[in-house]
LOTISE-531074 format. One record per residue: residue number from 1; residue in three letters; x, y, z of N, C-alpha, C in turn. Coordinates in Angstrom, 1 decimal. Atoms other than C-alpha are relative to their C-alpha. Layout:
N
NUM/ALA/X/Y/Z/X/Y/Z/X/Y/Z
...
end
This chain:
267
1/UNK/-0.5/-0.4/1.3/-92.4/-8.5/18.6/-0.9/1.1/-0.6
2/UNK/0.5/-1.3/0.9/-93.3/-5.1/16.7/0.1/-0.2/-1.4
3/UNK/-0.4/-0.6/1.1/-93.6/-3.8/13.4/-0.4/1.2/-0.7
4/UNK/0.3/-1.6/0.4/-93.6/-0.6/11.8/0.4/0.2/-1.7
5/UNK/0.3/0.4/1.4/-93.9/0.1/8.3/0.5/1.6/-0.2
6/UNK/-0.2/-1.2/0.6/-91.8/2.8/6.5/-0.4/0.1/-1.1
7/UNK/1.2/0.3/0.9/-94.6/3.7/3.9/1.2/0.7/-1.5
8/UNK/-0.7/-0.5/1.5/-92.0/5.5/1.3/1.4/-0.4/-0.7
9/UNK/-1.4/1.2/0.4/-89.4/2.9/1.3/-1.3/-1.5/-0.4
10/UNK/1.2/1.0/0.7/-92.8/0.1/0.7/0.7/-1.3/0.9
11/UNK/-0.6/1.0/-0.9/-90.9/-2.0/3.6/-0.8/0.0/1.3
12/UNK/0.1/0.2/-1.5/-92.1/-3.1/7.1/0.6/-1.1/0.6
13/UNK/-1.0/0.8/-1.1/-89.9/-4.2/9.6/-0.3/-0.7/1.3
14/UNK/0.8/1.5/-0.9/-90.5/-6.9/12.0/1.2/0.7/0.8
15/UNK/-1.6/-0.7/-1.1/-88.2/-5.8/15.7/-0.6/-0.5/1.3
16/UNK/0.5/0.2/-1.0/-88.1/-6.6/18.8/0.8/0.9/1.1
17/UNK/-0.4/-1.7/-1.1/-87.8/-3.8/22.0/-0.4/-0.4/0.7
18/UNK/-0.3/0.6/-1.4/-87.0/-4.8/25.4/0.7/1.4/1.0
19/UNK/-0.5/-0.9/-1.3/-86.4/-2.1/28.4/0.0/1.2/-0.3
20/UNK/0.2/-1.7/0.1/-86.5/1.5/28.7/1.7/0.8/0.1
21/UNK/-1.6/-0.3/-0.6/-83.3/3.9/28.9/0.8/0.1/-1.3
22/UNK/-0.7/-0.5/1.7/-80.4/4.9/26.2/-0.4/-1.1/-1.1
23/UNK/0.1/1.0/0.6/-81.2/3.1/23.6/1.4/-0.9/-0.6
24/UNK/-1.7/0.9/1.2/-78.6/0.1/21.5/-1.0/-0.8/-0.7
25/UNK/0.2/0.6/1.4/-79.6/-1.0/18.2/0.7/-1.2/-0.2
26/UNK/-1.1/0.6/0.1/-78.5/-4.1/17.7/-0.2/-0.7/-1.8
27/UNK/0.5/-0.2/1.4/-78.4/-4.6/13.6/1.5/-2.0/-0.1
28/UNK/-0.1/1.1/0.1/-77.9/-8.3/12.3/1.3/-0.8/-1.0
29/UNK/-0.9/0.6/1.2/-75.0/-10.6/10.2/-0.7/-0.5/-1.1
30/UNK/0.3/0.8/1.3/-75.4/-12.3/7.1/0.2/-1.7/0.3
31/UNK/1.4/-0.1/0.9/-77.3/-14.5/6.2/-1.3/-0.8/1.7
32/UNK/1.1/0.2/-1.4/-79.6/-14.2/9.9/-0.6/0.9/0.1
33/UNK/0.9/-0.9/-0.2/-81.8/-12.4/11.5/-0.2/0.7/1.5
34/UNK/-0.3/-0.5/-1.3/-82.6/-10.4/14.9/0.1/-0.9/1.0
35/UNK/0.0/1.5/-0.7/-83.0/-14.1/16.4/1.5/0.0/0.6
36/UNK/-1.5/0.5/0.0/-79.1/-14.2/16.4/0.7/0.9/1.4
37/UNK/-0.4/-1.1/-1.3/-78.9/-11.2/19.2/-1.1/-0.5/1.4
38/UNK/0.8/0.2/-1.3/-81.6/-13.0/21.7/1.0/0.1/1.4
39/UNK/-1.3/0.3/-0.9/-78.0/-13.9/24.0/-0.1/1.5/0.8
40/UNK/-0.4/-1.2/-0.3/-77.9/-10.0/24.2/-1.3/1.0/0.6
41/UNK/1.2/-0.7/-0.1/-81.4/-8.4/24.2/-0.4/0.6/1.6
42/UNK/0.4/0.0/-1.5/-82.3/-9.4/28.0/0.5/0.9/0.8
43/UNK/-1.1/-0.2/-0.6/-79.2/-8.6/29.5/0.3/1.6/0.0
44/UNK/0.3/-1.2/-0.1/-79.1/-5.2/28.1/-0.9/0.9/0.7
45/UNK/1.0/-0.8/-0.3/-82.3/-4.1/28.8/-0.1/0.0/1.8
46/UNK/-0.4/-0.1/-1.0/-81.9/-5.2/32.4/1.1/0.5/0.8
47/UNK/-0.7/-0.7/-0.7/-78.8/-3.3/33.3/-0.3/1.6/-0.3
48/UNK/1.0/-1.3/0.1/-81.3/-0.3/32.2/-0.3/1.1/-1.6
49/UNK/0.0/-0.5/1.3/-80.9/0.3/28.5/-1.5/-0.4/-1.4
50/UNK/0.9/0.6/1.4/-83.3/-0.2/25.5/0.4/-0.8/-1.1
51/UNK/-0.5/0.9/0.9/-82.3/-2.9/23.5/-1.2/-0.4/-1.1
52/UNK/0.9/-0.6/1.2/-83.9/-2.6/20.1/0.7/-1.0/-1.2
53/UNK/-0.2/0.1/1.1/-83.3/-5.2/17.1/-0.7/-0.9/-1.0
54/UNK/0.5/0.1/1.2/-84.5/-5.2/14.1/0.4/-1.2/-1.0
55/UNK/0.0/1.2/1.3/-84.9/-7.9/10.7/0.2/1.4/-1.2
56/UNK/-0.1/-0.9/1.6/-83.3/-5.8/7.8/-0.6/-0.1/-0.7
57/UNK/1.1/0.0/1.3/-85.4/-5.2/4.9/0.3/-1.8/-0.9
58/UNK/-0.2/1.5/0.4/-85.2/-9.1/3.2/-0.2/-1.2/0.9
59/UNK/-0.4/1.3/-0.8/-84.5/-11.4/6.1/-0.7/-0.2/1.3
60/UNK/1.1/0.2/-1.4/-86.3/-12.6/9.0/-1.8/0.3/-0.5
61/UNK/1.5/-0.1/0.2/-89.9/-11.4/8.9/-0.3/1.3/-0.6
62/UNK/0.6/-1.4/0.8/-89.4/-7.8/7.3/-0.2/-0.5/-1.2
63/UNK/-0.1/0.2/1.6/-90.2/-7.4/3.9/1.2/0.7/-1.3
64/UNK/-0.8/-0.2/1.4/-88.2/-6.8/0.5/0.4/1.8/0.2
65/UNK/-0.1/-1.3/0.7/-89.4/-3.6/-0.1/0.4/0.2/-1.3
66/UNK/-0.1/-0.3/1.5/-89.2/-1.6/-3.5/1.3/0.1/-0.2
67/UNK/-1.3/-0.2/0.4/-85.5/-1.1/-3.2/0.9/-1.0/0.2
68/UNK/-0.4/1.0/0.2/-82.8/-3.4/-4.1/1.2/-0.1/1.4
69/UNK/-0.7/0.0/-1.3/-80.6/-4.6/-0.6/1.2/0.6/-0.6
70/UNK/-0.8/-0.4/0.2/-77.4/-3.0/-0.4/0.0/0.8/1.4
71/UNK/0.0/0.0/-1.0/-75.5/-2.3/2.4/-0.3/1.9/0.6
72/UNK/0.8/-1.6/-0.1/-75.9/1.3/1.9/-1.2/0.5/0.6
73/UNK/1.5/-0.3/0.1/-79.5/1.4/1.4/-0.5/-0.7/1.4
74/UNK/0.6/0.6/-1.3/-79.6/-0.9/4.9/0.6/1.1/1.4
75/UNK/-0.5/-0.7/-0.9/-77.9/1.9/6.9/-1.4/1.3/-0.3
76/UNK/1.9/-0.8/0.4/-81.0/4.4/5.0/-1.0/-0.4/0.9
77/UNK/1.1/0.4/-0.3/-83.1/1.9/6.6/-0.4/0.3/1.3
78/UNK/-0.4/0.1/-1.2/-81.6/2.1/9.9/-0.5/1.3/0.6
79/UNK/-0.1/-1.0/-0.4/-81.3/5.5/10.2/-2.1/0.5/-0.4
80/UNK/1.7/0.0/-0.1/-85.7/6.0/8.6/-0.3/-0.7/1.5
81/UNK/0.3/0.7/-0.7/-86.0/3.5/10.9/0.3/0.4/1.8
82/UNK/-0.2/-0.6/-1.1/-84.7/5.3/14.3/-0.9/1.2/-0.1
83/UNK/0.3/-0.9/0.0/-86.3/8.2/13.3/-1.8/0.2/-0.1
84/UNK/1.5/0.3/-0.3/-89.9/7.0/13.0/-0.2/-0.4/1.7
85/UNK/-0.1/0.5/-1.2/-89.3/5.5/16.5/0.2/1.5/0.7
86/UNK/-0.3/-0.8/-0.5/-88.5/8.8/17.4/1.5/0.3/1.3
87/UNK/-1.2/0.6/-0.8/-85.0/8.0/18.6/1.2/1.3/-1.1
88/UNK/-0.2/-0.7/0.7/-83.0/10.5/18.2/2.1/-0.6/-0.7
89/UNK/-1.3/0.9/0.5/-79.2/8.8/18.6/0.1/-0.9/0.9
90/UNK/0.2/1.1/-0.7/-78.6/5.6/19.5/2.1/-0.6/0.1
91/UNK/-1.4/0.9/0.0/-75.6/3.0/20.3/-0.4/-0.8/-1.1
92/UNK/0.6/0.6/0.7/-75.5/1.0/17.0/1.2/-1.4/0.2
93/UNK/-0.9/1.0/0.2/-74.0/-2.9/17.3/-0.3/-0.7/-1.1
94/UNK/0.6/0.7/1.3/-73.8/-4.3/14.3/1.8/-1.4/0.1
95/UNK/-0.9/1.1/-0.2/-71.6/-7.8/13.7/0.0/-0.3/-1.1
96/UNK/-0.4/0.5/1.8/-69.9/-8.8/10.4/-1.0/0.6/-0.9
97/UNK/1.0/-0.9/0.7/-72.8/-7.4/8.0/-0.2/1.0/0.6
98/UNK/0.5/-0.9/-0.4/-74.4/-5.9/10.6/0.9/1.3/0.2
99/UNK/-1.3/-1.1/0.1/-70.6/-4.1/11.0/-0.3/1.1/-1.2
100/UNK/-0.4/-0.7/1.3/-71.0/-3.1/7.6/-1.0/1.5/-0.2
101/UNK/1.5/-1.1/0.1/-74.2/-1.3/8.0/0.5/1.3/0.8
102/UNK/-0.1/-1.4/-0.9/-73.1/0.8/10.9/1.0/1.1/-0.2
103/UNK/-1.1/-0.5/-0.3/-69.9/1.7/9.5/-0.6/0.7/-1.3
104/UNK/1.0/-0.7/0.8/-72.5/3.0/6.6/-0.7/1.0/0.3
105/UNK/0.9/-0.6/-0.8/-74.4/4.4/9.2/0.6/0.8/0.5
106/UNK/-0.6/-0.7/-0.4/-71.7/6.1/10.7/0.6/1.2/-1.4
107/UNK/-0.1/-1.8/1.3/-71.0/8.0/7.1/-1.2/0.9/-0.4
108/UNK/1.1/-0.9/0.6/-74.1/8.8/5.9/-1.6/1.0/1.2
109/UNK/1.1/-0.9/-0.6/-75.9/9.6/9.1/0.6/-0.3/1.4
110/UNK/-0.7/0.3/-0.9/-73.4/10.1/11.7/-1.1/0.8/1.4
111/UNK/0.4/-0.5/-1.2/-75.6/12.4/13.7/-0.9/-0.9/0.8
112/UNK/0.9/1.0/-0.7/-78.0/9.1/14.6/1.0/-0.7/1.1
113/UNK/-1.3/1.2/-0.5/-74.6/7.6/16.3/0.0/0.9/1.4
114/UNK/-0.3/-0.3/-0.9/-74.3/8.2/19.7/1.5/-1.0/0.6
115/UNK/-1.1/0.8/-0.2/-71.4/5.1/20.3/-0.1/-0.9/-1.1
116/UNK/0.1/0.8/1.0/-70.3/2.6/17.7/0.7/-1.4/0.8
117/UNK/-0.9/1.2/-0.3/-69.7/-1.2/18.5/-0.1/-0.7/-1.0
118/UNK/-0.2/0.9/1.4/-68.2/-3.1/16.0/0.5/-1.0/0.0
119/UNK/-0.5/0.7/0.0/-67.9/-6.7/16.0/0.2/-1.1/-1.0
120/UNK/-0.4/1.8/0.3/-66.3/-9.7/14.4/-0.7/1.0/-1.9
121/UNK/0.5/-0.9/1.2/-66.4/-7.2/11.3/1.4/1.0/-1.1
122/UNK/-0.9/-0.3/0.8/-64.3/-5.6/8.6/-0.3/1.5/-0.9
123/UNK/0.6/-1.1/1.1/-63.8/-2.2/6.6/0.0/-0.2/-1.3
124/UNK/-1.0/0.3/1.1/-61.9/-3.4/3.7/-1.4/-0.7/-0.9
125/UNK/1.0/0.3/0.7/-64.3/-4.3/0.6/0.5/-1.5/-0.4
126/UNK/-0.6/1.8/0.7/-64.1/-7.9/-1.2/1.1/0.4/-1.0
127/UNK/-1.2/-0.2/0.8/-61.2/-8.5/-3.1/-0.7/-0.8/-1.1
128/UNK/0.2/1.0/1.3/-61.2/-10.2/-6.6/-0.9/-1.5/0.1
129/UNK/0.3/1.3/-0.7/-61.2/-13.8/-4.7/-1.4/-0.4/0.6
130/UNK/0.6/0.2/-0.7/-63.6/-13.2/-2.4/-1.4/0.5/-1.1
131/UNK/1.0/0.0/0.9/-66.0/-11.8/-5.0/-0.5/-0.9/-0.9
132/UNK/0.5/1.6/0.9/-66.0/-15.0/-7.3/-0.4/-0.6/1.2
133/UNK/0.5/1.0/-0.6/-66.7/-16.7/-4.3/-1.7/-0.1/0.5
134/UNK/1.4/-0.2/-0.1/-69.6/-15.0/-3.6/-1.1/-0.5/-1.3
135/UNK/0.5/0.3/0.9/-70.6/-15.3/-7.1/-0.7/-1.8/0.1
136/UNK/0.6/1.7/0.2/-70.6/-19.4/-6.9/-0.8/-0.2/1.3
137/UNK/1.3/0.3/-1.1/-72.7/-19.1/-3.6/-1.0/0.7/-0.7
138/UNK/1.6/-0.1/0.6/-75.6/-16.9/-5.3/-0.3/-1.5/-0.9
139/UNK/0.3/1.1/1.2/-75.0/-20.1/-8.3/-0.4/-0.8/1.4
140/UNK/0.8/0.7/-0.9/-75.6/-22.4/-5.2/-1.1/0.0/0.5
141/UNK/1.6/0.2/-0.2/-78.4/-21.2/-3.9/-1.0/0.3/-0.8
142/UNK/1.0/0.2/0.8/-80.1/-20.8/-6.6/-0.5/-1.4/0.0
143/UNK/0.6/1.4/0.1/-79.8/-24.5/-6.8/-0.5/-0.7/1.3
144/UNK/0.1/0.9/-1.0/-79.7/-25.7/-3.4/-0.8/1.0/1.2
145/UNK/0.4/-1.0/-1.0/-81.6/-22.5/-1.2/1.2/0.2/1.1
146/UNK/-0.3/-0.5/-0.9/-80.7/-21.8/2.3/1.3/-1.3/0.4
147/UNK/-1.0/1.4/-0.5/-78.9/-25.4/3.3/1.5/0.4/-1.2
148/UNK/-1.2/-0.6/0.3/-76.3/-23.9/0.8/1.1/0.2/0.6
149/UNK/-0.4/-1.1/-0.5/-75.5/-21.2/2.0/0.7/-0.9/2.1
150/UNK/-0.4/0.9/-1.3/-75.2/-23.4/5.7/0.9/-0.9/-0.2
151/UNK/-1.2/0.7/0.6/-72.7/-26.0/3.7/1.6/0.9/0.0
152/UNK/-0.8/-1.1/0.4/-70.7/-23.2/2.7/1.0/0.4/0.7
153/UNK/-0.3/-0.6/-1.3/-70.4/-21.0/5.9/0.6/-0.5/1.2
154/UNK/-0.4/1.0/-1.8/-70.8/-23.1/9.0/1.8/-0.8/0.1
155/UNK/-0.9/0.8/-0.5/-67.6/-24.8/8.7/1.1/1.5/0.4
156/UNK/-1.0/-1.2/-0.7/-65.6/-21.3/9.2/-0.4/1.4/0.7
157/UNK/0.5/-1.0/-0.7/-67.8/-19.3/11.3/0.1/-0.5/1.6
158/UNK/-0.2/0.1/-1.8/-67.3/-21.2/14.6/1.1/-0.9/0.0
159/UNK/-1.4/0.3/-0.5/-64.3/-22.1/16.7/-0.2/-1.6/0.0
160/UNK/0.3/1.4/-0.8/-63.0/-25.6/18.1/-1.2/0.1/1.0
161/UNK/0.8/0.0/-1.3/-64.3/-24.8/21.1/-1.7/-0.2/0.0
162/UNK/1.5/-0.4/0.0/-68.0/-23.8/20.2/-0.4/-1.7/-1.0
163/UNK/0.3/0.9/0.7/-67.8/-27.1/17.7/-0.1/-1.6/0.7
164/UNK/-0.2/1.3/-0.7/-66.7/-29.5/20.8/-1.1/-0.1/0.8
165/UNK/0.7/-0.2/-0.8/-68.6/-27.9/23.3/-1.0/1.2/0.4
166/UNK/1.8/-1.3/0.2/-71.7/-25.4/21.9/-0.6/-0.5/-0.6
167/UNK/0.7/0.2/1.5/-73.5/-27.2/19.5/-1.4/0.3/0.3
168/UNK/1.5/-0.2/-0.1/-76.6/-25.9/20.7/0.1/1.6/-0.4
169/UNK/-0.5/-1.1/0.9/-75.1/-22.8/19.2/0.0/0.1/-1.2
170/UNK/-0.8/0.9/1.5/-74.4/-24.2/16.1/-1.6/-0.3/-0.6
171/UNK/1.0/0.2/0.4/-77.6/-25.7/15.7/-1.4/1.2/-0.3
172/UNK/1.3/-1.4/0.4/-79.9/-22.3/16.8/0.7/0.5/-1.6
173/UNK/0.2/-1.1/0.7/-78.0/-20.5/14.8/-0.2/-0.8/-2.0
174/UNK/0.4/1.1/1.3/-78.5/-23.4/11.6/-1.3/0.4/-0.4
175/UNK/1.5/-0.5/0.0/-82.2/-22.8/12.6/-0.6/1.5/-0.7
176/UNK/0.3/-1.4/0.6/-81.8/-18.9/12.0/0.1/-0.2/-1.7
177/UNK/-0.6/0.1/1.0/-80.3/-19.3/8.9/-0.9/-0.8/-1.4
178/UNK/1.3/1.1/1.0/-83.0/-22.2/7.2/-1.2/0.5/-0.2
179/UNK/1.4/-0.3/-0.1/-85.8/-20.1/8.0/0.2/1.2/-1.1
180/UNK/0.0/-1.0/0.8/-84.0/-17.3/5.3/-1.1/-0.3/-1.2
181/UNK/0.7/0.5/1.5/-86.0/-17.1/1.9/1.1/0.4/-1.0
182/UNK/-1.5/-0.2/1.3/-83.1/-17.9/-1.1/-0.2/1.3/-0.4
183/UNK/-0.1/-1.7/0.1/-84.2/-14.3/-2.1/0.8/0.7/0.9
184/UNK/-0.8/-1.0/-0.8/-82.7/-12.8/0.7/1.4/0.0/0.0
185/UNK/-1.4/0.2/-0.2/-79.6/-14.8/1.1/0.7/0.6/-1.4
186/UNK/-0.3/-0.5/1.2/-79.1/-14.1/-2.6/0.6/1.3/-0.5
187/UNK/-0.5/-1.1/-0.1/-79.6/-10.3/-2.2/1.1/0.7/1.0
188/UNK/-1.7/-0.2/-1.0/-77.1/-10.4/1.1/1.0/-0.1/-0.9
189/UNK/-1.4/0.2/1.0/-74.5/-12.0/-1.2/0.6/1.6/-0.7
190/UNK/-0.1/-1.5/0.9/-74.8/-9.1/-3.9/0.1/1.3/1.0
191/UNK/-0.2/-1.3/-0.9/-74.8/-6.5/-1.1/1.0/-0.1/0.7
192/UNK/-1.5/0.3/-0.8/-71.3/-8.2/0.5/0.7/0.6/-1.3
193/UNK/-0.8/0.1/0.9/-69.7/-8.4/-2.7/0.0/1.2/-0.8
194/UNK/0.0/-1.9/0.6/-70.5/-4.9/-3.8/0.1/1.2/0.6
195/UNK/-0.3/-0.8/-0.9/-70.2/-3.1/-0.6/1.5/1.2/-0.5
196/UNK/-1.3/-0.5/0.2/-67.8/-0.4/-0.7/1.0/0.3/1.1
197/UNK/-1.2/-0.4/-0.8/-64.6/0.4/0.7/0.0/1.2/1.4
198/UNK/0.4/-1.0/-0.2/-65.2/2.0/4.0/1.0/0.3/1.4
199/UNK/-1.0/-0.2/-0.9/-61.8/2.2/5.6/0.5/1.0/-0.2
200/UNK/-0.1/-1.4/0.3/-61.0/5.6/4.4/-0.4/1.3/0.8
201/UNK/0.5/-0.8/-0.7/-63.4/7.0/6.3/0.0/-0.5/1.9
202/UNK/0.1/0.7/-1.3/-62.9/5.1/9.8/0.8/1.4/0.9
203/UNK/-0.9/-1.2/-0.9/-60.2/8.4/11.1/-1.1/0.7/0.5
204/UNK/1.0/-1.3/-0.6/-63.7/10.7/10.9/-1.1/-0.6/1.3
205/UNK/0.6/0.2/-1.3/-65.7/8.7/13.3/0.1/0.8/1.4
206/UNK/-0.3/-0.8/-0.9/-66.3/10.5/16.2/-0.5/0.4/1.6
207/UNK/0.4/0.1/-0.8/-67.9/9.0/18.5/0.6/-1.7/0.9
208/UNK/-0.9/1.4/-0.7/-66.7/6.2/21.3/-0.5/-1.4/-0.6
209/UNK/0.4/1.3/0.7/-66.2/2.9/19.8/0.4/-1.4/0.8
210/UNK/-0.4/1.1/-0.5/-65.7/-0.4/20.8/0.1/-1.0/-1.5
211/UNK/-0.5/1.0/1.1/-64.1/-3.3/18.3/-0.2/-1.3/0.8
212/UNK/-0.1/1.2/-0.4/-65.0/-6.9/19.3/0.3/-1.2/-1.0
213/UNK/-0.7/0.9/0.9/-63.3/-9.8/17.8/0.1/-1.2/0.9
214/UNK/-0.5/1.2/-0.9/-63.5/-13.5/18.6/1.3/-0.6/0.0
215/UNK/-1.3/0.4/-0.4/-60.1/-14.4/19.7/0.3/-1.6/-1.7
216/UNK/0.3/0.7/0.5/-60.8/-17.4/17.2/-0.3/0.5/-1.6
217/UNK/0.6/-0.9/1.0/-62.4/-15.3/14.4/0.9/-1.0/-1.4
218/UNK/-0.5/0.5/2.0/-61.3/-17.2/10.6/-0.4/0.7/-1.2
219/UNK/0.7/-0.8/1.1/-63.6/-14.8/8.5/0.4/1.3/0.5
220/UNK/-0.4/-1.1/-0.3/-62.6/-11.5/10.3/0.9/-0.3/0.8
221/UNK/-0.8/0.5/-1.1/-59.7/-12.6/12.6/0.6/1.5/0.5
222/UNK/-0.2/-1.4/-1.3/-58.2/-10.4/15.3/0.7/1.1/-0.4
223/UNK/-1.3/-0.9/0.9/-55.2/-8.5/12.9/-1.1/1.1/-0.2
224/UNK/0.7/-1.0/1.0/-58.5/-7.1/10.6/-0.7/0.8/1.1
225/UNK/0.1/-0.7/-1.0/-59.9/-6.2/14.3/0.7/1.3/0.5
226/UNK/-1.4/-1.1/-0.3/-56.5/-4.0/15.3/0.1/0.9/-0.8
227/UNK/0.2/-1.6/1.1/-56.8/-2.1/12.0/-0.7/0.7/0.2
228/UNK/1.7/-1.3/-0.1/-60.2/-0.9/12.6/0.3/0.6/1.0
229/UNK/-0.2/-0.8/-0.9/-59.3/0.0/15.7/0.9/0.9/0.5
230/UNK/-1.5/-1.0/0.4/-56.0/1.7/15.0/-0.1/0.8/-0.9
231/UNK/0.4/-0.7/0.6/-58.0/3.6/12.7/-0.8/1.3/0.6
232/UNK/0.4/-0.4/-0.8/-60.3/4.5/14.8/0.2/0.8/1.0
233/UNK/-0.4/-0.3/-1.2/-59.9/7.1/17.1/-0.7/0.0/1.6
234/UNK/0.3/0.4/-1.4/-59.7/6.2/20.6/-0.8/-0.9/-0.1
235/UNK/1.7/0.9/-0.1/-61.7/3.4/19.9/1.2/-1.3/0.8
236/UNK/-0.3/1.0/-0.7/-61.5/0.1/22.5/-0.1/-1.0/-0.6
237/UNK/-0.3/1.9/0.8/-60.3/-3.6/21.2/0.1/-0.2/0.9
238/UNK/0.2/0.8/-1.1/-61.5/-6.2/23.2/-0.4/-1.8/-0.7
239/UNK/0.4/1.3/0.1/-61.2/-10.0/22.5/-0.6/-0.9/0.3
240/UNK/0.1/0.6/-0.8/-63.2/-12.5/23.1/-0.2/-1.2/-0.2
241/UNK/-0.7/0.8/0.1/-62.0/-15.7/24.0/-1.2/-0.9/-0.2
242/UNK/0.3/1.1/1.0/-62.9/-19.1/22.5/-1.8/-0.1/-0.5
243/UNK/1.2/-0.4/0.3/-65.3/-17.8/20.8/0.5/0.6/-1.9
244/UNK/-0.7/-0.3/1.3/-64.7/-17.4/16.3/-1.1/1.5/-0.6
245/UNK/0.5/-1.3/0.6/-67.0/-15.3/13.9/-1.4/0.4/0.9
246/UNK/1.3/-0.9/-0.7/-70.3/-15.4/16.0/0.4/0.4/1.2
247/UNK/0.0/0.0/-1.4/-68.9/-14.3/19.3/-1.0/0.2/1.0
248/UNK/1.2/-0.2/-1.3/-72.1/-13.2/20.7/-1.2/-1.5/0.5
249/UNK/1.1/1.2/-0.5/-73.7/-16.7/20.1/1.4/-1.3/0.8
250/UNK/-1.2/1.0/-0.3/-70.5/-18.5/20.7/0.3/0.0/1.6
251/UNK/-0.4/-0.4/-1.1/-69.6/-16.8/24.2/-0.9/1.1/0.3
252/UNK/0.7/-1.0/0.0/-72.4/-14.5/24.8/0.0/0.6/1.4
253/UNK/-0.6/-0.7/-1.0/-71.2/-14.4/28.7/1.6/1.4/0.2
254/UNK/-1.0/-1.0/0.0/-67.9/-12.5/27.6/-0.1/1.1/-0.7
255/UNK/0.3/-0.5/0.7/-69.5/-11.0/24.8/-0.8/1.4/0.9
256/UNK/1.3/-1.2/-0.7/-72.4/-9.0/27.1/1.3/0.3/1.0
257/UNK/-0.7/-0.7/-1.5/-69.7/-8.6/30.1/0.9/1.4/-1.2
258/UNK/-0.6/-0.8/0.8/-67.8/-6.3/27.2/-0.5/0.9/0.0
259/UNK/1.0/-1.0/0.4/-70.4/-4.7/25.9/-0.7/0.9/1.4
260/UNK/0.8/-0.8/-0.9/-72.3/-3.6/29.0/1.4/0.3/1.0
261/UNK/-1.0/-1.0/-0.1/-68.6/-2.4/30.3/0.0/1.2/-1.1
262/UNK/-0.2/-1.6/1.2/-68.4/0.2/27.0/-1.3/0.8/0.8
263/UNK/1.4/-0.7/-0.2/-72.5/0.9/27.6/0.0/1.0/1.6
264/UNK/-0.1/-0.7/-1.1/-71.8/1.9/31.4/0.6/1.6/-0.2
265/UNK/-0.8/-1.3/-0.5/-69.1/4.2/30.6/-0.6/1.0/-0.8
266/UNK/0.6/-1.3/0.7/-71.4/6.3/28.5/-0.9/0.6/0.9
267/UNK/0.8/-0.3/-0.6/-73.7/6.8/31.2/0.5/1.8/0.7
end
């Protein structure tokens, strides 16, 4: 594990870098941390690429920083954050938040983008609904911390399948999730529910994409998948089966066979 310290953002970031070769960023969901991509790391870097991910400013082991989270400000981070590394463009995977970031990352600093994969992720901002709901999860964890936030979620983030027969899925990713500090989860929240709208811009993308969706999916299901990718030009939709919102912890064998199909064909 690394860390590197962007001195004019007042953040240092905790990451972990495995293999040599193009690099792929792989940027985290809510409310976890780069722990939640271990399934992926290996695998990558072994079929010859650089697999590179980071703890967003708040969660995991980076710090706060002077600036307030926001998904915006986490694609800023991304992009300082490749560029101290001296990276000039990368593949970025980002998954439900981590979606959010890249599809941030892909406006405000498209020239860092060399391929975009986007999974188990959405353009479309919160609606009315979904904003109160956020609202009574910050009121929750105020009172109750992280186990919250794990009451809350867990029941519609993983499939049958992963609930009859993964619970060692279920449990790591329980683990990721307990070890957040209620500050972070808190400022995730506020950074979901204020995110902006960033399906507008999905036609300019312009670089090869891939869309992954767990066949299963309840929080992003496969439809909100098809849009993005019918937005997207020439971008690949790829399902994967019994497998819901985490697909890479859920099925991380169909998950990486996907991915390192897209990654080849950039070679």
């Amino acid at each position: 594990m690394k860390t590197l310290a962007l001195d004019h953002r007042f953040v240092q970031l905790r990451y972990e870098d495995f293999g040599n070769g193009p690099v792929v960023l792989f940027v985290h969901a809510f409310p976890f941390d780069k722990a939640m991509w271990k399934p992926q790391l290996a695998p990558v870097a072994e079929a010859g690429f650089r697999a590179i991910a980071p703890d967003l400013p708040e969660f995991g082991e980076s710090t706060p920083g002077s600036e307030v989270f926001a998904i915006e400000r986490g694609a800023d981070v991304v992009a300082d954050f490749l560029e101290a590394l001296d990276i000039e463009r990368s593949v970025v995977v980002g998954l439900s938040m981590g979606g959010y970031v890249a599809l941030a990352l892909a406006r405000r600093h498209p020239q860092r983008l060399r391929a975009l994969v986007l999974a188990d992720t959405k353009a479309a901002p919160d609606d009315a609904s979904a904003r109160a709901n956020r609202d009574r999860l910050i009121a929750d964890v105020k009172g109750g911390g992280a186990a919250a936030v794990v009451e809350a979620l867990f029941p519609k983030l993983f499939c049958e399948s992963t609930r009859k027969h993964n619970l060692a899925a279920i449990e790591e990713a329980r683990a990721i999730v307990m070890r957040q500090r209620p500050a972070a989860i808190i400022a995730g929240l506020y950074a979901l529910r204020d995110r902006p709208d960033a399906a507008p811009r999905l036609p300019s993308i312009a670089v090869p994409t891939l869309v992954m969706v767990g066949e299963h999916d309840a929080v992003t299901p496969p439809l909100t998948a098809a849009r993005i990718a019918g937005s997207v030009p020439d971008a690949e939709l790829v399902h994967i089966p019994s497998a819901g919102h985490l697909s890479n912890l859920e099925n991380p064998e169909a998950f990486n066979a996907a991915l390192l199909a897209f990654l080849k064909k950039l070679r």
